[in-house]
N, C-alpha and C positions, 0 to 999 in steps of 0.2 A: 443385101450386100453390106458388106462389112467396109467403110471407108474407113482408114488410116490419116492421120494428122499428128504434125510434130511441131510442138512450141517450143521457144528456148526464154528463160529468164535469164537477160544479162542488163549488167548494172553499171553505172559509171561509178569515177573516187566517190563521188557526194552518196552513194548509195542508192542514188535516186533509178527506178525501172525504165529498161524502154518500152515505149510503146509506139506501133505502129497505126495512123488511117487511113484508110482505101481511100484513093483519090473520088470516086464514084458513089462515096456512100458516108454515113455518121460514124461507121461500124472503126473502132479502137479496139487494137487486141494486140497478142504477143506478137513478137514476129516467130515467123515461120508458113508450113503450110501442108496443101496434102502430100503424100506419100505418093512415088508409084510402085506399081506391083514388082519391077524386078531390084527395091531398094529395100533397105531397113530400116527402121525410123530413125535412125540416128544418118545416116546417108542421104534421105530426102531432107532435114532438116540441114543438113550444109549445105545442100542444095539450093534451098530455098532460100534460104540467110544471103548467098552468094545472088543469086538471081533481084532479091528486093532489094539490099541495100549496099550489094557490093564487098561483103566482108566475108573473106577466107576465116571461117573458125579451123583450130586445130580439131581434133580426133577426140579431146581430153574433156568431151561434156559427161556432167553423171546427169545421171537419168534421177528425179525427184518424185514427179509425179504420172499415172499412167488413171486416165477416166474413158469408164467405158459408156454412151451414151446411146439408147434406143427408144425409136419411136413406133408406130404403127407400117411403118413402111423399110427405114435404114436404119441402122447399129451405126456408130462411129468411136473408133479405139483414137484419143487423143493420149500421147506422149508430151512428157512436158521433160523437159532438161534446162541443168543448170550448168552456166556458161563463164560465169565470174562477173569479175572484171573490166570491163573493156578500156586499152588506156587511151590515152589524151590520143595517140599516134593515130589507132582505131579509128577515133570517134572520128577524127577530121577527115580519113579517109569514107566517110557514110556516103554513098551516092545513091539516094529513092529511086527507083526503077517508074517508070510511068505509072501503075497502077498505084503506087505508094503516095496517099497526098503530103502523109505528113510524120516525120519521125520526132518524137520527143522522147525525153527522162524526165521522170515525175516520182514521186515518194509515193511509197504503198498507200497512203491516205487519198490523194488525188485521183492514184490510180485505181483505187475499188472506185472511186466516183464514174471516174470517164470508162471505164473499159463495160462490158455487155455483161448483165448481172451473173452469166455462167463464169462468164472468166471472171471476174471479182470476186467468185465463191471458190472456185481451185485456189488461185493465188493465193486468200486469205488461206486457206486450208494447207499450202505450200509452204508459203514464207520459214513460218514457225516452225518447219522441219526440214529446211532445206538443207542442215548439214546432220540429221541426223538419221534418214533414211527415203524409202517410197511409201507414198501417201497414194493410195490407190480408191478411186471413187465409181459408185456407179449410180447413175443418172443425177450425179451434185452429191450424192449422200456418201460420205467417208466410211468405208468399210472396215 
């Protein structure tokens, strides 16, 4: 089975990334999450954004990076999108939903540290293209 997931990179003025930690675990990563079957990754991803931390995104995300990951057993198509922005009004509206322990903004430096070496190898892979097209990976390796 083919599972679906949608990240989104959004940024505060400082430039600095969000990142999101499951209240239940070490695990730091973008926000966002899975897809269901009668959505499109870009529909479950405002979904999802809406559901963990409270924020209505507009419609107006571009899509950066798309990794397709398989094992022995599942495939998983992550989408990743770029979100901007978010301003002061935003941020002060953040409300973590129970499973959310912990939302921060952190500079691409901190954040390849803290996030789970997958996601710190999209990111770094993303960043440096984020306005200049899709960066498409398959199992970590940049095609």
């Amino acid at each position: 089975m083919n599972n679906l997931t949608s990240r989104i990179i959004l940024f505060n003025r400082k430039r600095e990334i969000m990142v999101l930690k499951d209240r239940d675990s070490d695990y730091w990563g973008l926000p966002g999450g899975g897809v269901k079957l009668s959505e499109s990754p870009k529909e479950g991803l405002i979904r999802e954004i809406k559901e963990e931390i409270s924020i209505n995104l507009s419609s107006d995300l571009k899509l950066v990076g798309v990794e397709y990951r398989k094992d022995k057993k599942n495939s998983e198509s992550i989408f990743i999108f770029y979100g901007g922005i978010l301003s002061d009004r935003d941020i002060v509206k953040i409300k973590p939903a129970n499973e959310i322990g912990e939302v921060r903004f952190i500079y691409a430096a901190g954040a390849y540290k803290l996030l789970t070496p997958s996601m710190a190898r999209r990111l770094r892979l993303i960043l440096p293209n984020i306005t200049k097209g899709i960066v498409y990976l398959e199992n970590g390796q940049k095609i």
